[in-house]
C-alpha positions as CSV (number, residue, x, y, z in Angstrom):
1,X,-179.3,-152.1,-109.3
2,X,-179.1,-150.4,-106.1
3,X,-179.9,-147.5,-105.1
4,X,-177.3,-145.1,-103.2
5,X,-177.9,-145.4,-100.1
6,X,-179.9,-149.1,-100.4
7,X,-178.6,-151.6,-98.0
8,X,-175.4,-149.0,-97.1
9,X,-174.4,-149.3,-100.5
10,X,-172.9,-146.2,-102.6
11,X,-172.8,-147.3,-106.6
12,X,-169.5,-146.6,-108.1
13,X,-168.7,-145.0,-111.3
14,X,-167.9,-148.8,-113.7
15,X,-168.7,-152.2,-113.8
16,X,-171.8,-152.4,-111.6
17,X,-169.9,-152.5,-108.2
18,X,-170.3,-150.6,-104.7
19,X,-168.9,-149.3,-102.1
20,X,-169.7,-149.2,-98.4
21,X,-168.3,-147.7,-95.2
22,X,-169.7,-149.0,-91.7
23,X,-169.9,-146.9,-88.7
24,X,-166.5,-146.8,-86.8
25,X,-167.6,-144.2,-84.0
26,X,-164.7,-141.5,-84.4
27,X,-162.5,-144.0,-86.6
28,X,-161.5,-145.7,-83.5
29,X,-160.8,-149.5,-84.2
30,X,-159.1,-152.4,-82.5
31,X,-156.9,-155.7,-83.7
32,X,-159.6,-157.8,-83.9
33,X,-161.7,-155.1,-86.2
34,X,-159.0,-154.5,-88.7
35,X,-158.5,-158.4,-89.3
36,X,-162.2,-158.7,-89.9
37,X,-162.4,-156.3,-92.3
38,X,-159.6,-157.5,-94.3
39,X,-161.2,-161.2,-93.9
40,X,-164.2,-160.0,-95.2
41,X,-162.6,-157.7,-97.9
42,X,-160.5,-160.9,-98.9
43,X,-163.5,-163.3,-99.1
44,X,-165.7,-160.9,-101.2
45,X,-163.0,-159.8,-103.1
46,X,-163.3,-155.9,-102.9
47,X,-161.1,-153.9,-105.0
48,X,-160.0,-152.1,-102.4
49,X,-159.9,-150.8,-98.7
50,X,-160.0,-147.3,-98.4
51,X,-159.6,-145.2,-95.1
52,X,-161.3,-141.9,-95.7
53,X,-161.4,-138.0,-95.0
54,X,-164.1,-138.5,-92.4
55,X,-162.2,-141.8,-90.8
56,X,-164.5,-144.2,-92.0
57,X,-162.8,-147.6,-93.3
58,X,-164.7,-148.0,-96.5
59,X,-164.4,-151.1,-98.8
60,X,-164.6,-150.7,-102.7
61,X,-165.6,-152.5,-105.6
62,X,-168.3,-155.1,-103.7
63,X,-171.0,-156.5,-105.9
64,X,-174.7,-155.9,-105.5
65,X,-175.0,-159.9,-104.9
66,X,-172.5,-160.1,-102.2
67,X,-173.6,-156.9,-100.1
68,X,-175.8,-158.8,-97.5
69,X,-173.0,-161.1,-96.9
70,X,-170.6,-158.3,-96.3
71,X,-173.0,-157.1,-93.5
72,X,-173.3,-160.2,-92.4
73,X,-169.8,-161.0,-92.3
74,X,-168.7,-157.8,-90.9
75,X,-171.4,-157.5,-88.2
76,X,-171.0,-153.6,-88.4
77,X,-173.7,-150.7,-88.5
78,X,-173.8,-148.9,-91.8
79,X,-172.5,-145.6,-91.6
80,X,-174.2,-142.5,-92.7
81,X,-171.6,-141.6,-95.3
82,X,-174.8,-140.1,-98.0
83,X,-178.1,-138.6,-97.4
84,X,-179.2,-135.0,-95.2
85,X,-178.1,-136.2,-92.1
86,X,-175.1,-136.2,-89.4
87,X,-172.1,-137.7,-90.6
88,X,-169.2,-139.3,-89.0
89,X,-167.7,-137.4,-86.3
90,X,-164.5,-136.5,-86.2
91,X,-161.9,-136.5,-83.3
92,X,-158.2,-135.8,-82.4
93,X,-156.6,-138.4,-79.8
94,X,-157.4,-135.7,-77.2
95,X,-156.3,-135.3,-73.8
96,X,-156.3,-139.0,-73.5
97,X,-153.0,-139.5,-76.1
98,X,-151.9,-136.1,-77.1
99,X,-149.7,-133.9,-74.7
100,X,-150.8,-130.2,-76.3
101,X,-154.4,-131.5,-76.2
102,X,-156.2,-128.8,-73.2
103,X,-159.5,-131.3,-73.6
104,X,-160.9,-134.6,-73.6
105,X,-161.8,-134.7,-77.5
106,X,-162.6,-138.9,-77.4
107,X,-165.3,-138.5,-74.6
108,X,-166.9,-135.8,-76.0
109,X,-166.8,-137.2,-79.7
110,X,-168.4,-140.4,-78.7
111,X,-170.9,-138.9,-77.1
112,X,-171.7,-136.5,-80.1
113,X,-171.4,-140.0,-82.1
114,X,-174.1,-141.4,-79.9
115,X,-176.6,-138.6,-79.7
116,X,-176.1,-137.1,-83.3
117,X,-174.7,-140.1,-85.7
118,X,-177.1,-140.9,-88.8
119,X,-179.9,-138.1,-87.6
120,X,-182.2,-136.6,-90.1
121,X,-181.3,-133.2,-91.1
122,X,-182.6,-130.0,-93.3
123,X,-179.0,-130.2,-95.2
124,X,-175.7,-132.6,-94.8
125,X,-174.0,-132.3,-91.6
126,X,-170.8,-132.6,-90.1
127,X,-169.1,-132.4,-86.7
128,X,-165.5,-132.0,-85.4
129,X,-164.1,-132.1,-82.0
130,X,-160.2,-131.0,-81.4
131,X,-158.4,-130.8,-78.3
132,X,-156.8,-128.1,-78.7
133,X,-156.7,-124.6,-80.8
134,X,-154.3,-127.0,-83.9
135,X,-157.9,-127.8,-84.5
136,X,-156.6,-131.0,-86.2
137,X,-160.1,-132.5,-86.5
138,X,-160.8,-129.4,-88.5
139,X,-163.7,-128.1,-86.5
140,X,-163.0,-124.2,-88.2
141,X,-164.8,-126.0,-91.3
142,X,-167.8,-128.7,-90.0
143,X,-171.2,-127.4,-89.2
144,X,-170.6,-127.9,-85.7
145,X,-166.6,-127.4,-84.3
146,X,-165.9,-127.6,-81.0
147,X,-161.8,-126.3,-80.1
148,X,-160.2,-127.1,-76.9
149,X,-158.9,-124.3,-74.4
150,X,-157.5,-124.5,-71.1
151,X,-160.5,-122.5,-70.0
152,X,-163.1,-125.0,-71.4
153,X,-164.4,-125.7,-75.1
154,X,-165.1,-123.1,-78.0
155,X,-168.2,-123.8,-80.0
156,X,-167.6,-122.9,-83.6
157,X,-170.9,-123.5,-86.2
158,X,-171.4,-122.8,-89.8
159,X,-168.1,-124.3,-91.8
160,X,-167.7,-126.2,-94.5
161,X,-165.1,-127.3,-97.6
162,X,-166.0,-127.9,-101.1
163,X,-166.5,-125.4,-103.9
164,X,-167.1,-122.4,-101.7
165,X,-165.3,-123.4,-98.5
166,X,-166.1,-121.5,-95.1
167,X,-165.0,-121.0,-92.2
168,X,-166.7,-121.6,-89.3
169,X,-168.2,-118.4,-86.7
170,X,-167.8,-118.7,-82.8
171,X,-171.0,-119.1,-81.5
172,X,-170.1,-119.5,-77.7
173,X,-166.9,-120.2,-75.7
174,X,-165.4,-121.1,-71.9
175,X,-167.5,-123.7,-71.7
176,X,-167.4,-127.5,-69.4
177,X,-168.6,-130.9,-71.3
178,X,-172.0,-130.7,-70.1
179,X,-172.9,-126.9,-71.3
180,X,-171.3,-127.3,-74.8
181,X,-173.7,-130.6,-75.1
182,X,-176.7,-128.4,-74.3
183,X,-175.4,-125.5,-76.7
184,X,-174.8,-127.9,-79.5
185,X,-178.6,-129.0,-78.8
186,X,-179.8,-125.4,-78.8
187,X,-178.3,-125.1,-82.1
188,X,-179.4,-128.0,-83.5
189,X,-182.8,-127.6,-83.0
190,X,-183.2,-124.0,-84.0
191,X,-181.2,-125.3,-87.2
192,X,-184.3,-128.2,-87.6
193,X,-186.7,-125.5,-86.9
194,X,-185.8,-123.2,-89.1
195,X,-183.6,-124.1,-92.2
196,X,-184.8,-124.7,-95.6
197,X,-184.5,-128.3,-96.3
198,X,-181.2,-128.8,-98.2
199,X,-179.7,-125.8,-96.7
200,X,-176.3,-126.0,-95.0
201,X,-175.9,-124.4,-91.6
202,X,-173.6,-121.8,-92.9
203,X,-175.8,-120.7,-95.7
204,X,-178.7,-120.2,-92.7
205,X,-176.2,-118.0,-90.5
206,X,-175.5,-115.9,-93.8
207,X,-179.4,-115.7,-94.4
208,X,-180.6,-114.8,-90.7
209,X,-177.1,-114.2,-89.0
210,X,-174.6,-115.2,-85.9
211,X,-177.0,-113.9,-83.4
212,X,-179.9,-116.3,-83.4
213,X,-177.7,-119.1,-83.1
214,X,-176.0,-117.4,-79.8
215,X,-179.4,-117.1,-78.3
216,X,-180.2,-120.6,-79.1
217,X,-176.9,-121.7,-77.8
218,X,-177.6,-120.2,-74.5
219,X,-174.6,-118.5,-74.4
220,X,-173.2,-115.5,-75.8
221,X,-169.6,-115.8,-77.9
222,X,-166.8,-114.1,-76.0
């Protein structure tokens, strides 16, 4: 039997069968991607397809024999959907589709997707970019938020859902693509540097405070 994470595969709960969920960078697909995941979905016959909170496209109910030939078939990276690392990131349509949308959420997503996607971590990890302050990526509750302002982009760390959701604290603000990809590195490594492994980067700000991160950030909140 597997283990979770082994070969991309996440065990479900009966009958012996997995799930998995390949890397869709920003849940951004075309024609020709959609009908190959329903071929393949169809030929192993999965249980089900499954689009998910996070916009990965994961497909259910696979058995542990046919999960090579779902790689195979798929020719898709394994997304990092388990494990202390940086999960999918999430985007709105941005500037590029959406008429309130102040920034380009898609560029800056994919490049956060690049850098960040599947990278070790002290504790799970998740990042959000929206356009615009409707935050509809959720950024106020993601480890690492970015809004979008006329004025530039707010960077927001420290959220997260689950049992004791929290919101995010601003950790800089006003700034252009290029600063906000330095700040998010600044905060990033102080957060490798420093955190005790398993710990969320909200739990750290709550332990050592706002402050550290603003320094590391090079910027100051405003």
């Amino acid at each position: 039997m597997l283990k979770l994470g082994e070969k991309g595969a996440i065990p479900q709960r009966e009958n012996g069968t997995y799930a998995i969920a390949p890397h869709i960078p920003c849940g951004f697909v075309t024609p020709e991607l959609l009908r190959r995941i329903a071929d393949t979905a169809e030929k192993f016959n999965a249980q089900a397809i499954k689009i998910t909170g996070a916009t990965r496209i994961a497909i259910l109910g696979l058995k542990e024999e046919d999960i090579d030939g779902v790689w195979d078939a798929l020719n898709l990276d394994e997304g990092a959907a388990v494990g202390l690392c940086v999960r999918s990131i999430r985007t709105c349509p941005g500037n590029t589709y959406c008429k309130l949308s102040k920034q380009d959420a898609i560029k800056l997503g994919m490049k956060l997707d690049q850098d960040y996607h599947g990278k070790q971590q002290p504790g799970k990890f998740k990042m959000a970019v929206s356009g615009c302050h409707l935050s509809c990526s959720e950024s106020w509750v993601r480890d690492v938020g970015l809004i979008g302002h006329k004025e530039g982009w707010t960077l927001v760390i420290g959220g997260n859902v689950g049992a004791n959701p929290r919101i995010a604290d601003v950790c800089a603000s006003g700034l252009d693509d290029d600063e906000v990809v330095y700040a998010i590195e600044g905060v990033i490594a102080y957060y490798q540097e420093n955190a005790k492994k398993g710990e969320r980067l909200g739990k750290m700000i709550d332990r050592v405070g706002i402050d550290v991160f603003q320094q590391a950030a090079g910027n100051t909140a405003k």
